[in-house]
C-alpha positions as YAML, in Angstrom:
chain: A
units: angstrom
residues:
- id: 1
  name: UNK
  ca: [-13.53, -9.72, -4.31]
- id: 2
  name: UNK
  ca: [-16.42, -7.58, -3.33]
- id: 3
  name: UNK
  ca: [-17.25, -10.84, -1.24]
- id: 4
  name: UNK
  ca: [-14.16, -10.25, 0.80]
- id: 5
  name: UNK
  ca: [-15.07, -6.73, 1.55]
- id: 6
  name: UNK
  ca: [-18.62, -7.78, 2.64]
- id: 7
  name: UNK
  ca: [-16.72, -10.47, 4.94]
- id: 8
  name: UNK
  ca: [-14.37, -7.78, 6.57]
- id: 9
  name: UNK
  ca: [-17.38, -5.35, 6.91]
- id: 10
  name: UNK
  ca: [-19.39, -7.72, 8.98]
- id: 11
  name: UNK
  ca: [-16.83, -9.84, 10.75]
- id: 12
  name: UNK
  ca: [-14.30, -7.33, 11.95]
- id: 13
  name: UNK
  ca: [-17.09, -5.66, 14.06]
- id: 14
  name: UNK
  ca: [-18.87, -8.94, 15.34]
- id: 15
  name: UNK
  ca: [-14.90, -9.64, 16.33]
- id: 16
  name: UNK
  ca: [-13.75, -6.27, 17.91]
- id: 17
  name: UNK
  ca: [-16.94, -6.31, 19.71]
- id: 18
  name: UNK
  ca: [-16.45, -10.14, 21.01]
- id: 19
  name: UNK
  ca: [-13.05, -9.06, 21.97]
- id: 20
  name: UNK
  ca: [-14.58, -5.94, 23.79]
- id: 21
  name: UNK
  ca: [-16.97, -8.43, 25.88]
- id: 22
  name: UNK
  ca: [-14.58, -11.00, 26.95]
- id: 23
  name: UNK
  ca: [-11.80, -8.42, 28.03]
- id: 24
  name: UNK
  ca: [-14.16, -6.07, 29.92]
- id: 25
  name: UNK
  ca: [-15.33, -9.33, 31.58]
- id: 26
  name: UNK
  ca: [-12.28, -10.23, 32.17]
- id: 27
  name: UNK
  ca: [-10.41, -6.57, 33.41]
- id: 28
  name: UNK
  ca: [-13.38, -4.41, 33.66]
- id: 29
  name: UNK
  ca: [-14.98, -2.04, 31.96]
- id: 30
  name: UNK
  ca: [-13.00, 1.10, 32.67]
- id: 31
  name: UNK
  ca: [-9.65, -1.01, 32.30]
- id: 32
  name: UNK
  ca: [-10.92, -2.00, 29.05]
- id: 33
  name: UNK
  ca: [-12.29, 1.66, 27.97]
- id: 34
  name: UNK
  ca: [-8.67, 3.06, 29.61]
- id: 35
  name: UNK
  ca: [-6.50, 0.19, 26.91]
- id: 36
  name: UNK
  ca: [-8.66, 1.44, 23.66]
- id: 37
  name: UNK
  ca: [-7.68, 5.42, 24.46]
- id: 38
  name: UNK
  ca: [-4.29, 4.63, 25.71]
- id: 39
  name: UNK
  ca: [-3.42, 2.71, 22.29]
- id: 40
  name: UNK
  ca: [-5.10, 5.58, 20.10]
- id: 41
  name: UNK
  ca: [-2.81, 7.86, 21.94]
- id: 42
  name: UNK
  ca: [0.42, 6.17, 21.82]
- id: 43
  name: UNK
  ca: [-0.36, 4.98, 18.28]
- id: 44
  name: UNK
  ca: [-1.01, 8.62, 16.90]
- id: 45
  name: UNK
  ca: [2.30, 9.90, 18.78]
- id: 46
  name: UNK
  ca: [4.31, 6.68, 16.91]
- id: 47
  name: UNK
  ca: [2.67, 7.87, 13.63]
- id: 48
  name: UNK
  ca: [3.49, 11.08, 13.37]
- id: 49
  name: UNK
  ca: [7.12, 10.76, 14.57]
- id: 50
  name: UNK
  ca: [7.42, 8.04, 11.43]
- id: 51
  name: UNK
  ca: [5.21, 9.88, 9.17]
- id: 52
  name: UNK
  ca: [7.98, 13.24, 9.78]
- id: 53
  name: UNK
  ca: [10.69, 10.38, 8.98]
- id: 54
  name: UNK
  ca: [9.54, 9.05, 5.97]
- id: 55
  name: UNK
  ca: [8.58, 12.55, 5.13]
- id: 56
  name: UNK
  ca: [11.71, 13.41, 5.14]
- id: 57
  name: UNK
  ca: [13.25, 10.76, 3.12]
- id: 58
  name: UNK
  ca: [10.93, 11.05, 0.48]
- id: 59
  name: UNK
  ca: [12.16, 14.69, 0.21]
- id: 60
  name: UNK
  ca: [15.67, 13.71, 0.30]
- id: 61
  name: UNK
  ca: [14.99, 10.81, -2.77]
- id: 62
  name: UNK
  ca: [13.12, 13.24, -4.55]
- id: 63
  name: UNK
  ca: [15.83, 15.60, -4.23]
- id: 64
  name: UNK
  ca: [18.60, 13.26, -5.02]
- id: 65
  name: UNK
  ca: [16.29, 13.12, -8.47]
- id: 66
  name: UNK
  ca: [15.11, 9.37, -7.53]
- id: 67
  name: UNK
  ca: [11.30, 8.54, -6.75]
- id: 68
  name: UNK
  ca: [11.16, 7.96, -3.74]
- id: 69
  name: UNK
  ca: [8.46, 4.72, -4.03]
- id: 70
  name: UNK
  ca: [9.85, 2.97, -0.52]
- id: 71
  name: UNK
  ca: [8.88, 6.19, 1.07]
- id: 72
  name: UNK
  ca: [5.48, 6.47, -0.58]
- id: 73
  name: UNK
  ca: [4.29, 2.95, 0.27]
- id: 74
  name: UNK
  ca: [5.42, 3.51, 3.97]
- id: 75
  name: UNK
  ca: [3.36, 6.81, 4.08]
- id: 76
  name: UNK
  ca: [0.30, 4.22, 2.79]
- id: 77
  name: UNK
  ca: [0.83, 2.17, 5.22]
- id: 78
  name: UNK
  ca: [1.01, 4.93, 7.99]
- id: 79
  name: UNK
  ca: [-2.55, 6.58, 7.16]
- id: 80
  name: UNK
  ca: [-4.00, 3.14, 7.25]
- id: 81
  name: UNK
  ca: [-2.17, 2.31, 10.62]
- id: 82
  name: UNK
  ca: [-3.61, 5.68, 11.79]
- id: 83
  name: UNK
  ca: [-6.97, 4.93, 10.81]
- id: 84
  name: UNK
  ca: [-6.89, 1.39, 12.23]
- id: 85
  name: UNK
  ca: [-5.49, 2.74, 15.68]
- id: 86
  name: UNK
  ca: [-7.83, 5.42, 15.51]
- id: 87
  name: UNK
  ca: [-10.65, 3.23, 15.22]
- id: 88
  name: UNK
  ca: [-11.69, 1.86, 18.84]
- id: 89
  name: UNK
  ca: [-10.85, -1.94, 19.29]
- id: 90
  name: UNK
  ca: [-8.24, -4.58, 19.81]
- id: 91
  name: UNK
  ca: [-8.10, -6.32, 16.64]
- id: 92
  name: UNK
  ca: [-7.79, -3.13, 14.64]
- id: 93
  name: UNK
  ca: [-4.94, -1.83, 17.22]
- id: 94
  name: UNK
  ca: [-2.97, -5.14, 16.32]
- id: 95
  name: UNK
  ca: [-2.99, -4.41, 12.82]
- id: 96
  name: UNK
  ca: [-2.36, -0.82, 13.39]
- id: 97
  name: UNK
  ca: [0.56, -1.42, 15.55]
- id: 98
  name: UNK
  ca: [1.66, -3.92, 13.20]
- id: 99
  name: UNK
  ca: [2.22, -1.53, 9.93]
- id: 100
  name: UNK
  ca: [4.42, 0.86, 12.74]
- id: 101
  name: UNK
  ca: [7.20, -2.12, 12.24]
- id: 102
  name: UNK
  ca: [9.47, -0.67, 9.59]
- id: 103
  name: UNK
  ca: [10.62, -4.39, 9.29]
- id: 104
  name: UNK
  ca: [7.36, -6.12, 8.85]
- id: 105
  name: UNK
  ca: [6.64, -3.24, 6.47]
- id: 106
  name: UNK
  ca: [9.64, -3.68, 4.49]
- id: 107
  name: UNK
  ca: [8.21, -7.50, 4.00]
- id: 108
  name: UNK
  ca: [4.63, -6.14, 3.14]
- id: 109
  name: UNK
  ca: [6.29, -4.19, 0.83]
- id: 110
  name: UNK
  ca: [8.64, -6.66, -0.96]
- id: 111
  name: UNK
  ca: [5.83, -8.97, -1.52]
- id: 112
  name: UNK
  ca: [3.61, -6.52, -2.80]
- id: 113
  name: UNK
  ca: [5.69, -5.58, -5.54]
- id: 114
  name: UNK
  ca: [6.79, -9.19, -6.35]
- id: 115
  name: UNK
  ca: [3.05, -9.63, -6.41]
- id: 116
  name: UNK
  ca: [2.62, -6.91, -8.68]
- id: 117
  name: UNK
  ca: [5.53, -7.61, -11.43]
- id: 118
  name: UNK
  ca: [4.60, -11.54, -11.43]
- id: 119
  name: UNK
  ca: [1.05, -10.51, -12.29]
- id: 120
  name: UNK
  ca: [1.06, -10.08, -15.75]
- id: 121
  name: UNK
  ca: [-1.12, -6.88, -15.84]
- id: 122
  name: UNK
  ca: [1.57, -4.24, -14.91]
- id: 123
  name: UNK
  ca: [4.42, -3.15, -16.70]
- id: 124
  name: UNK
  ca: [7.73, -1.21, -15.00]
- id: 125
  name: UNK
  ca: [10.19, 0.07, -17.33]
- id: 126
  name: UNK
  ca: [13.38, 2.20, -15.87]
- id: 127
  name: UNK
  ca: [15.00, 5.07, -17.08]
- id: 128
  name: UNK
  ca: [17.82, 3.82, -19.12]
- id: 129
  name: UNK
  ca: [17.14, 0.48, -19.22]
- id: 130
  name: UNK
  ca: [16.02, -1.56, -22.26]
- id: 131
  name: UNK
  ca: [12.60, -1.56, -22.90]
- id: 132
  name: UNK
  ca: [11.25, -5.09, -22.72]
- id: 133
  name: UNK
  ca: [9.21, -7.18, -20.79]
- id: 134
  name: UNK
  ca: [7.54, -10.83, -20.70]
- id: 135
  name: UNK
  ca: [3.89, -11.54, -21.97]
- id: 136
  name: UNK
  ca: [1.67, -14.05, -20.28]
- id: 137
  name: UNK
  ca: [-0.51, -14.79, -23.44]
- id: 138
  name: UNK
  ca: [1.06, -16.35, -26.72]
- id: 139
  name: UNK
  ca: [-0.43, -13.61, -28.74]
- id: 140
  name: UNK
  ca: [1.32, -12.73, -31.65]
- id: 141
  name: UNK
  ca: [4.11, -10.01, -32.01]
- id: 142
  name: UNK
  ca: [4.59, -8.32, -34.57]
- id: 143
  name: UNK
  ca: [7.88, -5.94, -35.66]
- id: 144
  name: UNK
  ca: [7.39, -3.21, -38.03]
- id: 145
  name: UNK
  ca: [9.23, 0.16, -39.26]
- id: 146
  name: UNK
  ca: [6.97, 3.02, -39.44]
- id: 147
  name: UNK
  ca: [7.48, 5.61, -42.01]
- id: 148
  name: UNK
  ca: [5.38, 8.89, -42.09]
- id: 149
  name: UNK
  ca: [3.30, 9.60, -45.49]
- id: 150
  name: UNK
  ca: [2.80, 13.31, -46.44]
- id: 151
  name: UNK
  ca: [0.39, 14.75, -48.94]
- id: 152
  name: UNK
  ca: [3.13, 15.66, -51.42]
- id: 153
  name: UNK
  ca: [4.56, 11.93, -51.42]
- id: 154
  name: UNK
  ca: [1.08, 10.30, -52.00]
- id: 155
  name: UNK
  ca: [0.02, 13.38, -55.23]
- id: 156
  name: UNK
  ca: [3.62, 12.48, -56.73]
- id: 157
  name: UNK
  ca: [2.16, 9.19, -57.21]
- id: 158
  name: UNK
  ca: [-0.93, 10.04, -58.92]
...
C-alpha cells in the first residue's frame, strides 16, 4: 500500500508538470496559466452549489430519522474534488471535475460499499433486522446461554 502512495506522490507531479510543458508549448504560456485559474474558479463555484445540496439532504435524512450515508460519502467526495481542483494542474482538474458527476459518483459509491461488505473485515447490521452475518474463516462457533452468578448463589453452595 504505502508503495502506492509513494507512486502517486512522485508520478502525479512528474505528470501534471509534463502536461504543463506540452500544453504551454502547444497554447502558450498565459493560455495555459489562464485554463488552470479558470478551472479552480468554475470548479469551486460547482462545489459549493453541490456541497449546499447535499447539505441539505443530509439534513432532510437526518431529520426524517434515517442516516443519511449517500449524503455523507458525496460530501467526501466534494472536499476531495475541491482539493484536487484547487490544486494547479490538468490531471488533478480531470479527477476533480470527475467526482462533480452525481452519476459517476453514485457508481464510485456503489462499488465502494460492495467492496466493503464482500471484504470480510466489516460488519453492517440494521435496525430491526436479524442479526447475522457470513464468516470468511471456518473458525468454530460456538452457542451458549449465559446466566449471571451472584455472591449469595455461589455461599449457598458452600
Amino acid at each position: 500500500m504505502s508503495i502506492w502512495i509513494l507512486a502517486i506522490f512522485i508520478g502525479v507531479p512528474l505528470m501534471e508538470i509534463m502536461l504543463f510543458i506540452k500544453i504551454g508549448a502547444y497554447i502558450g504560456l498565459w493560455y495555459t496559466l489562464a485554463i488552470v485559474v479558470i478551472t479552480a474558479i468554475i470548479g469551486t463555484a460547482l462545489i459549493r452549489r453541490q456541497g449546499l445540496q447535499t447539505l441539505n439532504r443530509a439534513q432532510h435524512e437526518m431529520q426524517s430519522q434515517r442516516l443519511p450515508v449517500q449524503e455523507l460519502f458525496e460530501g467526501i467526495c466534494l472536499i476531495i474534488s475541491g482539493v484536487l481542483l484547487l490544486t494547479p494542474g490538468f490531471l488533478t482538474d480531470l479527477f476533480g471535475f470527475m467526482l462533480l458527476v452525481p452519476p459517476l459518483r453514485r457508481v464510485l459509491g456503489h462499488y465502494l460499499w460492495k467492496t466493503l461488505q464482500n471484504s470480510g473485515t466489516t460488519r453492517f447490521v440494521m435496525p430491526g433486522q436479524a442479526n447475522h452475518y457470513s464468516r470468511n474463516d471456518d473458525g468454530p462457533i460456538i452457542d451458549a446461554e449465559a446466566k449471571n452468578i451472584s455472591e449469595e448463589d455461589e455461599k449457598g453452595k458452600e
